[in-house]
Structures are given as C-alpha cells and as structure tokens.
C-alpha positions as CSV (number, residue, x, y, z in Angstrom):
1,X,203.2,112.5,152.2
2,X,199.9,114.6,152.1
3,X,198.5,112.1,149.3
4,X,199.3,109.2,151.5
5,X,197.2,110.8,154.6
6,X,194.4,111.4,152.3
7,X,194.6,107.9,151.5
8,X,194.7,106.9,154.9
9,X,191.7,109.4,155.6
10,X,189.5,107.6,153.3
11,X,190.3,104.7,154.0
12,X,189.9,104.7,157.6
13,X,186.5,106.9,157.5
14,X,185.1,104.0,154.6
15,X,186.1,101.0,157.0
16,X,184.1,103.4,160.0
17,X,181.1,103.5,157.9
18,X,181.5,100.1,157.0
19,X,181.5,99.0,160.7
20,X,178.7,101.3,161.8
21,X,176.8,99.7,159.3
22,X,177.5,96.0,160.1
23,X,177.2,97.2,164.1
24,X,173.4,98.1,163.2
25,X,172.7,95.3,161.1
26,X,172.5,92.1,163.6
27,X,171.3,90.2,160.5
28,X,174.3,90.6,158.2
29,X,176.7,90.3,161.4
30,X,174.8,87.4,161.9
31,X,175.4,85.9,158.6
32,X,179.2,86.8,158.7
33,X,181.6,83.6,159.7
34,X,183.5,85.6,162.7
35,X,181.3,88.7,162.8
36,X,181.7,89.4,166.3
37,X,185.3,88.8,166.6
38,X,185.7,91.2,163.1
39,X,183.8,93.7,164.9
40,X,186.6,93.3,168.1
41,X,189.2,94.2,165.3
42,X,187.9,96.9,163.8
43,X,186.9,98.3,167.2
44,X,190.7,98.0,167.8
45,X,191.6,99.8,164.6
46,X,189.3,102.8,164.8
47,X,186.5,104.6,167.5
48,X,183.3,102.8,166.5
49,X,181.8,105.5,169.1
50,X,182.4,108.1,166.3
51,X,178.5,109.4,165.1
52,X,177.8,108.2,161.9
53,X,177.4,111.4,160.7
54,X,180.7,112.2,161.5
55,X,181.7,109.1,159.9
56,X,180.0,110.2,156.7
57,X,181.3,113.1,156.5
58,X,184.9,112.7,156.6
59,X,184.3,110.2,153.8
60,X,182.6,113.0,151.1
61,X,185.1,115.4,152.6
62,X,187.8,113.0,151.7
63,X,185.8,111.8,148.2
64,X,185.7,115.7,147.4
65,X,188.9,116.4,147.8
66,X,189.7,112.9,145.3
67,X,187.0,114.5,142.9
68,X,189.1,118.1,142.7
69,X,192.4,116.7,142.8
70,X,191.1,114.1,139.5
71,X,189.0,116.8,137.7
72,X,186.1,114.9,138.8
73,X,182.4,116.8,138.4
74,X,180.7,116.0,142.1
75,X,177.3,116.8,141.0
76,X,177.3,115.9,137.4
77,X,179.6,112.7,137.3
78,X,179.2,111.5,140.9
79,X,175.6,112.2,142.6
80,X,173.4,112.1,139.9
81,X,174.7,108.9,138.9
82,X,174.8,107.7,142.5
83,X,171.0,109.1,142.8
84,X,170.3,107.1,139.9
85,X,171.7,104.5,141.7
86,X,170.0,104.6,144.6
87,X,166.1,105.2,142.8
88,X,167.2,101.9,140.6
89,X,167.4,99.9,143.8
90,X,164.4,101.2,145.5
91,X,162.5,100.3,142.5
92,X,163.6,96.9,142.1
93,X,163.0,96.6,146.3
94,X,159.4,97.6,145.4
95,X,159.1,95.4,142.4
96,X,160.3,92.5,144.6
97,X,157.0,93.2,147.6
C-alpha cells in the first residue's frame, strides 16, 4: 500500500511539473495537436496553482526516497550524471548560436 502511494506521489508531482512546464511554454503548447484542451485535463487531474517549487520538490522528495529504497547513490549516480547532463546540452545550445 505505502509503495503504491509513493508511486502515485511521483507520478502525480512529474505530471505537475510537466504541466507547469507546458503552461509556461506557449510555444510547445502551441505546437501540441489539443494543447489547450490537455491542459483542461490535467487541470482536472491535479492543482496547476501549486508553485513550481513545490512541484519540484515533492518530485526529488519522492526520487530520494526511490534512490534509498534501490541503494541508489544521489550524488554520485544521480546528480553528477544529471549535471553532466545538463552542461552537455548547454554546450551543444551554444555550439548551435
């Protein structure tokens, strides 16, 4: 029961931070077939009026909790990779100016 409302958790603060982000992004909305009435539904599902901050961090608190239940490493295994990651695609963002 507790695994299945962690799942839930995640779930439900990814798709919030998924939403926010397509919300603020007229562009990609935009370019979606349906954007606005996905953006009804997901408004339907979950509180869009939720801070993004809040949003972000029940996702690492729910990721965290995935990382110490599967002997997962945060730091080492997770954030410098994703920090790799991340200076990767700035680079190639320059590169493409």
């Amino acid at each position: 029961m507790k695994n299945s409302r962690n799942k839930e958790g995640v779930a439900a603060a990814e798709l919030a931070l998924k939403a926010h982000a397509l919300g603020s992004n007229s562009e990609i909305l935009a370019e979606m077939t349906e954007g606005d009435k996905m953006m009804r539904e997901i408004g339907d599902m979950i509180d869009l009026t939720e801070a993004p901050e809040d949003a972000v961090c029940s996702l690492v608190t729910d990721l965290l909790q995935y990382c110490e239940r599967e002997k997962i490493d945060w730091t080492q295994e997770v954030m410098s990779r994703a920090w790799e990651h991340f200076r990767s695609e700035r680079a190639h963002e320059i590169q493409e100016r």
